[in-house]
OpenMM code with the backbone's topology and positions (N, CA, C; nanometers):
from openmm import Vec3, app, unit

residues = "UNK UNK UNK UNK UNK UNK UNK UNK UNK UNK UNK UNK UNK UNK UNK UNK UNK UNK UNK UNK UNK UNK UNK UNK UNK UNK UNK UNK UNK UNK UNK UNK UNK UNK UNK UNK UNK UNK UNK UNK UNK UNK UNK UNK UNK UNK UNK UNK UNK UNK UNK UNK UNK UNK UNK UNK UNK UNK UNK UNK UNK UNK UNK UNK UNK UNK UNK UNK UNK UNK UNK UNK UNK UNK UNK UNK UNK UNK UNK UNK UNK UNK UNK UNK UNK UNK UNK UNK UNK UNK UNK UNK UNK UNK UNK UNK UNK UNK UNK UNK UNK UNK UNK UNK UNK UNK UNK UNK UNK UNK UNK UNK".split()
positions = [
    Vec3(-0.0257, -8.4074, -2.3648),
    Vec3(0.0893, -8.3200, -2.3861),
    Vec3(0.0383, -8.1867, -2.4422),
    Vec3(0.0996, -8.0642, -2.4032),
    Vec3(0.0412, -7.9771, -2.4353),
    Vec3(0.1599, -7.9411, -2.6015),
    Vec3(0.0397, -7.8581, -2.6644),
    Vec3(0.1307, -7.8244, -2.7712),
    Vec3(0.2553, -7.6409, -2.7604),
    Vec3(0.3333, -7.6852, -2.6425),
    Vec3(0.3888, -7.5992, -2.6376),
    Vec3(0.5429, -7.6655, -2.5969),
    Vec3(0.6315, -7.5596, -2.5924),
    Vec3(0.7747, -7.6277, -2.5162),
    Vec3(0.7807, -7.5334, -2.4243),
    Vec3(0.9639, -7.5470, -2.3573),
    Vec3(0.9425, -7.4430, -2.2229),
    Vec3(1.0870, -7.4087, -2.2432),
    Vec3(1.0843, -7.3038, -2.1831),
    Vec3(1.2086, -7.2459, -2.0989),
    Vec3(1.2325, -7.2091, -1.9690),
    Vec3(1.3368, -7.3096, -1.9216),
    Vec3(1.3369, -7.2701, -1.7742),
    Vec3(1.5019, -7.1942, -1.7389),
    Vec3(1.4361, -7.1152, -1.6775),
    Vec3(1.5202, -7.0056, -1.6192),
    Vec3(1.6092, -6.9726, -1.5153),
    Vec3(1.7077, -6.9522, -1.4850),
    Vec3(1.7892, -6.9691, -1.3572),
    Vec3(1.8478, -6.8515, -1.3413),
    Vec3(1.8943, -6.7962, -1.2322),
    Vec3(1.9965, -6.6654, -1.2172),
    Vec3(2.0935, -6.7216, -1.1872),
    Vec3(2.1902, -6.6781, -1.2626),
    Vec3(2.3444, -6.7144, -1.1971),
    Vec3(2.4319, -6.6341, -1.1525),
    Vec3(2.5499, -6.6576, -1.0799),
    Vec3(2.5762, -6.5747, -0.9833),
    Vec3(2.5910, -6.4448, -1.0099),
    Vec3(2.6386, -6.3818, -1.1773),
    Vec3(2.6403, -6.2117, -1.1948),
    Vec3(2.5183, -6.1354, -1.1565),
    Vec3(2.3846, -6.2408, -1.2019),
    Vec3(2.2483, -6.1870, -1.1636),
    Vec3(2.2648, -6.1372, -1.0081),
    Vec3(2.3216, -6.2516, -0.9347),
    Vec3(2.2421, -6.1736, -0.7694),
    Vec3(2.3699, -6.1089, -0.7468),
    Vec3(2.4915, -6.0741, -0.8165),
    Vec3(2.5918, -5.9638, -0.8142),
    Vec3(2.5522, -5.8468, -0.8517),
    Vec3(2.4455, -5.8092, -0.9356),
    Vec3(2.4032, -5.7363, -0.9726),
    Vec3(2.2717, -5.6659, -0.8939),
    Vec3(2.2094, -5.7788, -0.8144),
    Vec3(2.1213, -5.7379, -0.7342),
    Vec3(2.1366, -5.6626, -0.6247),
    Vec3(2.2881, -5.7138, -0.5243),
    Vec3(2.3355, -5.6393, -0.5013),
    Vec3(2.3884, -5.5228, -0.4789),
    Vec3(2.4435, -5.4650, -0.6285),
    Vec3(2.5134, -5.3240, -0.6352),
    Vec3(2.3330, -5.2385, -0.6623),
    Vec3(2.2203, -5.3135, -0.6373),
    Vec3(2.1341, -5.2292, -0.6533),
    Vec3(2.0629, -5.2193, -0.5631),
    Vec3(2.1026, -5.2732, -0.4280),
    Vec3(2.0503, -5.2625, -0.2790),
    Vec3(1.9918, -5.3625, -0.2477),
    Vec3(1.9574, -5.4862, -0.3042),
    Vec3(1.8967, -5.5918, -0.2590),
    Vec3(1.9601, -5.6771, -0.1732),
    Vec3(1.8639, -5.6611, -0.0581),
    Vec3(1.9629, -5.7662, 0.0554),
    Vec3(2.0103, -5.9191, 0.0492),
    Vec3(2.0714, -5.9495, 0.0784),
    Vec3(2.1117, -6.1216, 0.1223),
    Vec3(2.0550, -6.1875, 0.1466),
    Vec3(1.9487, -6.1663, 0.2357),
    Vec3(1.8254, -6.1942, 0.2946),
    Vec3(1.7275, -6.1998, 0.2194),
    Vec3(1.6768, -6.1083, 0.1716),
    Vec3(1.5643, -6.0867, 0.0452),
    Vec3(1.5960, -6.1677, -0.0609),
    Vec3(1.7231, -6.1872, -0.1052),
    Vec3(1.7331, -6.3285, -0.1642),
    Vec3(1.7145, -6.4523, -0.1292),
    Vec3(1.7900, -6.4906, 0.0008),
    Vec3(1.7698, -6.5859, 0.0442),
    Vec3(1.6261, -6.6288, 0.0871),
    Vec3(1.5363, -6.5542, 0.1069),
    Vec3(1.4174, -6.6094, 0.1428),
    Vec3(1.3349, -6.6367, 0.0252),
    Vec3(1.3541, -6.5598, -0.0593),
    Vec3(1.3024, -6.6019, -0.2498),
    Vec3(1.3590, -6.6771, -0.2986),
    Vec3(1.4402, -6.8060, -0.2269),
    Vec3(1.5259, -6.9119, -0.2189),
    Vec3(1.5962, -6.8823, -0.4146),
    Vec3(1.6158, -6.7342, -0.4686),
    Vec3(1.6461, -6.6913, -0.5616),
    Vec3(1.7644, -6.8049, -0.6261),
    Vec3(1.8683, -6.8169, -0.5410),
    Vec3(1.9903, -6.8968, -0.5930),
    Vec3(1.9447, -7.0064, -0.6502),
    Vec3(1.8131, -7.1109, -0.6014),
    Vec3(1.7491, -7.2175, -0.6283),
    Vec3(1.6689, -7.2123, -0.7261),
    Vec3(1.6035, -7.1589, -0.7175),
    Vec3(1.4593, -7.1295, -0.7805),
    Vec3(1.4983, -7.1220, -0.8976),
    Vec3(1.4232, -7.1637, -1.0094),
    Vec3(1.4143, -7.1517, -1.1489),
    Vec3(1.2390, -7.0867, -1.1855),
    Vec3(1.2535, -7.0391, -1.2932),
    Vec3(1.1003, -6.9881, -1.3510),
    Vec3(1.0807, -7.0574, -1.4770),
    Vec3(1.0046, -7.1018, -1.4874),
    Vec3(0.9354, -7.1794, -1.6388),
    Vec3(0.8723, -7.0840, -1.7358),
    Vec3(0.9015, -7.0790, -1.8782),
    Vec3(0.8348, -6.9699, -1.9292),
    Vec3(0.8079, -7.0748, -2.0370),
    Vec3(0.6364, -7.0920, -2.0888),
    Vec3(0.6340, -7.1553, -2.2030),
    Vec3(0.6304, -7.0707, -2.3759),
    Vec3(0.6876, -7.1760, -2.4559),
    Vec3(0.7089, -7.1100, -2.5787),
    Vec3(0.6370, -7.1934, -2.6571),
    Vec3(0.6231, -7.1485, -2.7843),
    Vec3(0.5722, -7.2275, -2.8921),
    Vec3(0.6903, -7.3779, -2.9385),
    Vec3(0.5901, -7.4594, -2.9617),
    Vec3(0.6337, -7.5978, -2.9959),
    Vec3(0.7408, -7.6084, -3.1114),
    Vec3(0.8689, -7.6345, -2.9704),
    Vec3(1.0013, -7.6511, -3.0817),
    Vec3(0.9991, -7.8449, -3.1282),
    Vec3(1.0744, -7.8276, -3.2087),
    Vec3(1.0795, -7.9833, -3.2696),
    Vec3(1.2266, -8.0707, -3.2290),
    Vec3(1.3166, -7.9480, -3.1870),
    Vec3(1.4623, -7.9909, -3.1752),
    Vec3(1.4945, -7.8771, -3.0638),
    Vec3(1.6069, -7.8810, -3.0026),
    Vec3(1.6797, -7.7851, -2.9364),
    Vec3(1.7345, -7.6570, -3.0029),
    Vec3(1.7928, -7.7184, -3.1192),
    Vec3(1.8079, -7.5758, -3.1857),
    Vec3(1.7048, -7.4904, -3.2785),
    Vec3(1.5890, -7.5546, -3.2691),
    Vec3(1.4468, -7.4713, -3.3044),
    Vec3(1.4139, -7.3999, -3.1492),
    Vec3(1.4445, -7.4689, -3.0537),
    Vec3(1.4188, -7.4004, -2.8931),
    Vec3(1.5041, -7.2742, -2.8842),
    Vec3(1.6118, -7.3125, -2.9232),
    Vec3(1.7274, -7.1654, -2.8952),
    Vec3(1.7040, -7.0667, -2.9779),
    Vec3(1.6700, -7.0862, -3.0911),
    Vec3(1.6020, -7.0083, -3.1826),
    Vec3(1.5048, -6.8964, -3.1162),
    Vec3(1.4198, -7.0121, -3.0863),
    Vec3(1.2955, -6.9237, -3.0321),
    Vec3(1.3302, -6.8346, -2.8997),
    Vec3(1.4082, -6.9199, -2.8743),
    Vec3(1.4620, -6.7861, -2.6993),
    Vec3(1.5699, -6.6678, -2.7266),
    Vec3(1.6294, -6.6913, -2.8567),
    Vec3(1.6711, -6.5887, -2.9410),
    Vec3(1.6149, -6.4747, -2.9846),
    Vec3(1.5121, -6.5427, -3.0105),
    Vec3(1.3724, -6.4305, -3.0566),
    Vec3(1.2655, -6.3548, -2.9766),
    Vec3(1.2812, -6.4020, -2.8342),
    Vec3(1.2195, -6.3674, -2.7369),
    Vec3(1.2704, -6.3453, -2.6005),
    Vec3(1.4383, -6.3421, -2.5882),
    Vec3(1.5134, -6.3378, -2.4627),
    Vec3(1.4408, -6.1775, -2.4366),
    Vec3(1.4518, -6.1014, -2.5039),
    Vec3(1.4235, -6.0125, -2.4156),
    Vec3(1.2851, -5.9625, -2.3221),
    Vec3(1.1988, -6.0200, -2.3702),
    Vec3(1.0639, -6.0386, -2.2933),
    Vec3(1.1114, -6.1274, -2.1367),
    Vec3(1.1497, -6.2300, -2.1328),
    Vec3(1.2043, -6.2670, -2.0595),
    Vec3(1.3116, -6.1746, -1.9665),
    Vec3(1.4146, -6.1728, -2.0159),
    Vec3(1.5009, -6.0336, -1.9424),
    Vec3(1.4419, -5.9253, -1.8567),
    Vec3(1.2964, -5.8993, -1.9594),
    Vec3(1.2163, -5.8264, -1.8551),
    Vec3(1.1852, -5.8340, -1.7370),
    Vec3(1.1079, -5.9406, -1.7517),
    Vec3(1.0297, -6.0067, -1.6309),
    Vec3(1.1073, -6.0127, -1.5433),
    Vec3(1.2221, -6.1046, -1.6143),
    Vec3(1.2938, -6.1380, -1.4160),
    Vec3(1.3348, -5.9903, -1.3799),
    Vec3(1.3778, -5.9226, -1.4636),
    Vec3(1.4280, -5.7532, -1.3405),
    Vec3(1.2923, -5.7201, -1.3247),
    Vec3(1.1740, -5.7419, -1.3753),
    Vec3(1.0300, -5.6501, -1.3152),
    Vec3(1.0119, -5.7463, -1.1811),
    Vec3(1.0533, -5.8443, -1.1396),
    Vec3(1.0256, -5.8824, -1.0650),
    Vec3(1.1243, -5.8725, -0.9302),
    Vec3(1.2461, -5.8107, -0.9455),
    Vec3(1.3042, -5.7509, -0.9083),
    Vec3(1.2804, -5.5831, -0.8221),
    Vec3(1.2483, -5.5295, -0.9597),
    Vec3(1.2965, -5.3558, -0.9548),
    Vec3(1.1805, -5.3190, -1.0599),
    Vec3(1.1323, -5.2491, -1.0216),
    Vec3(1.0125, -5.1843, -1.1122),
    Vec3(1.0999, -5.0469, -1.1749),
    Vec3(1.1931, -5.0318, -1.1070),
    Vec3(1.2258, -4.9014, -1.1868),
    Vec3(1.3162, -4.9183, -1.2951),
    Vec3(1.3109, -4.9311, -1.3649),
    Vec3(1.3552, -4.9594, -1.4807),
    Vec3(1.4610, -4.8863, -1.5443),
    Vec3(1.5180, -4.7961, -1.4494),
    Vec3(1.6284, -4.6707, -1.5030),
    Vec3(1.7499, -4.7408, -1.4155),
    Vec3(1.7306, -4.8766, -1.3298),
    Vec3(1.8161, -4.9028, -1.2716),
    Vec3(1.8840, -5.0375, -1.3761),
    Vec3(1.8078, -5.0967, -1.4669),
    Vec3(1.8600, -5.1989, -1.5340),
    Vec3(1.9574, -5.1908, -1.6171),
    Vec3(1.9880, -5.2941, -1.6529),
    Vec3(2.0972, -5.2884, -1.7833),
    Vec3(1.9996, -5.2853, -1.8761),
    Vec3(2.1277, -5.2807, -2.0263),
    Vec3(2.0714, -5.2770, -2.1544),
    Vec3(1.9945, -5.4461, -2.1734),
    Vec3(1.8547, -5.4861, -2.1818),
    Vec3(1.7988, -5.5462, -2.1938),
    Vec3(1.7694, -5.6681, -2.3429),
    Vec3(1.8835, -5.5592, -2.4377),
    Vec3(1.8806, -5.6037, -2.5266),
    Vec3(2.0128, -5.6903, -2.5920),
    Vec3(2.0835, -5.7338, -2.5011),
    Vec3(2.2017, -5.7335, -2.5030),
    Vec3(2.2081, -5.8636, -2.4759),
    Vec3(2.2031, -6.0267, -2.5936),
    Vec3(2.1673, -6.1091, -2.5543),
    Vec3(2.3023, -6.2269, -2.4481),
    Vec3(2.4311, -6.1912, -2.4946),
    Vec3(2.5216, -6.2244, -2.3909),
    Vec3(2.5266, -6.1616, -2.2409),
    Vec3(2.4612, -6.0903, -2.1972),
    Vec3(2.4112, -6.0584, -2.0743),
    Vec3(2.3283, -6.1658, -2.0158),
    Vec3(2.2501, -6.1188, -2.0922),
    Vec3(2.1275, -6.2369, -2.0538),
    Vec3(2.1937, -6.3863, -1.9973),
    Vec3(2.2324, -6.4366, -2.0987),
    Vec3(2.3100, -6.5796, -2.0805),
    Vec3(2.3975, -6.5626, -1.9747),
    Vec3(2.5053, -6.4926, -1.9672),
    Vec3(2.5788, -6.4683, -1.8690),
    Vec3(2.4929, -6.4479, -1.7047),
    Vec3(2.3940, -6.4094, -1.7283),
    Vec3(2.2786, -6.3790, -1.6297),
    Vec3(2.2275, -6.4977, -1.5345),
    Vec3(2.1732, -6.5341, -1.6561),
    Vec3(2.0851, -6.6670, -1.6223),
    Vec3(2.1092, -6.8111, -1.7032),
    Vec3(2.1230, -6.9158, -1.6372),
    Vec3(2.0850, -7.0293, -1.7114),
    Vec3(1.9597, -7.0431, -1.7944),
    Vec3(1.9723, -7.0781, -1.9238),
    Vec3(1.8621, -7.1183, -2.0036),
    Vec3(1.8561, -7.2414, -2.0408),
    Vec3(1.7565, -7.3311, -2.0161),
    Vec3(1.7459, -7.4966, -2.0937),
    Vec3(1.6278, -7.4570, -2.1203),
    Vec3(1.6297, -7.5210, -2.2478),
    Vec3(1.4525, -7.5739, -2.3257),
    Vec3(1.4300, -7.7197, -2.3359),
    Vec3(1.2967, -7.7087, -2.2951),
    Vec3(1.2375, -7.8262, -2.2360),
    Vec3(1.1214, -7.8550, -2.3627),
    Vec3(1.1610, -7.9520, -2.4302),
    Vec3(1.0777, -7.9655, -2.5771),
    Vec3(0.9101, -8.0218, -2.5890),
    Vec3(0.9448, -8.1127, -2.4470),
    Vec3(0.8136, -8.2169, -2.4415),
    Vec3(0.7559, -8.1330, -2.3110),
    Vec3(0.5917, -8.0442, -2.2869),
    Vec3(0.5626, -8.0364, -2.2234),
    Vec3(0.4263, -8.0907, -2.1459),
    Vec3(0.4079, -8.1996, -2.0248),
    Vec3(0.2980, -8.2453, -2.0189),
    Vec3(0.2263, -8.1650, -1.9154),
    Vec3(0.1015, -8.1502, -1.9305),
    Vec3(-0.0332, -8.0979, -1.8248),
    Vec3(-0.0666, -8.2050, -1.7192),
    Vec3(-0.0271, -8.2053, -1.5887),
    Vec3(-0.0846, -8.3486, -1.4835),
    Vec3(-0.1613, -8.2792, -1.3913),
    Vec3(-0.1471, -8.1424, -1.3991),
    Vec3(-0.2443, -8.0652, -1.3045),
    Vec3(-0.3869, -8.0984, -1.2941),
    Vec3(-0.4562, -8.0884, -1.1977),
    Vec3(-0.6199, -8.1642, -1.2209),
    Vec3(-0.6512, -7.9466, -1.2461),
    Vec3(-0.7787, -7.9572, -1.3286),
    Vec3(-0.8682, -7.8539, -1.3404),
    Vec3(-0.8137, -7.7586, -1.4337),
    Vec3(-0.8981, -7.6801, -1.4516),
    Vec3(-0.8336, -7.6013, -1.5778),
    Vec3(-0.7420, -7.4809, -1.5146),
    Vec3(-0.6344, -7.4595, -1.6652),
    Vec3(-0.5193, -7.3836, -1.6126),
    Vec3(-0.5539, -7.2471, -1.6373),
    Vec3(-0.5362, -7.1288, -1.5356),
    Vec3(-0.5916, -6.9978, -1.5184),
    Vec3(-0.4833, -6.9306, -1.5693),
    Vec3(-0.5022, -6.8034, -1.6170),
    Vec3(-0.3888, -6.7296, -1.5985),
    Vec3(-0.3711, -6.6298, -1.4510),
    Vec3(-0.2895, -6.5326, -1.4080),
    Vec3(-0.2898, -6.4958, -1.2400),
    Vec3(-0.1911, -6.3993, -1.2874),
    Vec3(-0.2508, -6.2576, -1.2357),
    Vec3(-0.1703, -6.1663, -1.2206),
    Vec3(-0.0650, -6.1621, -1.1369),
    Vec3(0.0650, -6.1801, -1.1914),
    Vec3(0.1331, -6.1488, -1.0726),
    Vec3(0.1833, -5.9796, -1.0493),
] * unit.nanometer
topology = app.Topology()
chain = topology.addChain("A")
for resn in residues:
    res = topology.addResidue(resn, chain)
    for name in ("N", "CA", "C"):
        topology.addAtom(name, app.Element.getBySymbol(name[0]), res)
């Protein structure tokens, strides 16, 4: 088990409403199977759920980032980032407390 927990991430439907009013096609979603897809972000080792929410309290907006950088690099097109009922309203958040390693070989990091 690794000594970390997780957060996994979802867009919900205001997210790709929003993608939308910013020119992103239907298509370009649909093939980033976006509606489906979740992103895993690991955090430091919560003990409970509400030590997890805590911590994504303390760090939603790093997160917030990412998913619009992965979006839109321009950054004059986003919302206020700091704005943590957005966020939620945005995306689904669950924290995932127990995280195990089954991958064979060591784990890299990778620019995306």
């Amino acid at each position: 088990m690794l000594n970390r927990s997780a957060v996994v991430v979802g867009p919900e439907p205001n997210f790709l409403d929003w993608l939308r009013t910013i020119g992103v096609s239907a298509e370009s979603i649909r093939e980033k199977r976006l509606s489906t897809d979740r992103r895993v972000y690991l955090i430091p080792a919560c003990a409970n759920a509400d030590e997890g929410e805590e911590v994504v309290a303390d760090i939603f907006q790093e997160i917030f980032l990412r998913e619009l950088r992965a979006w839109r690099a321009d950054a004059s097109q986003w919302p206020d980032t700091g704005d943590f009922r957005l966020f939620a309203r945005w995306f689904t958040i669950d924290v995932v407390l127990e995280v195990d390693d089954i991958g064979r070989g060591q784990l890299a990091e990778e620019e995306t």
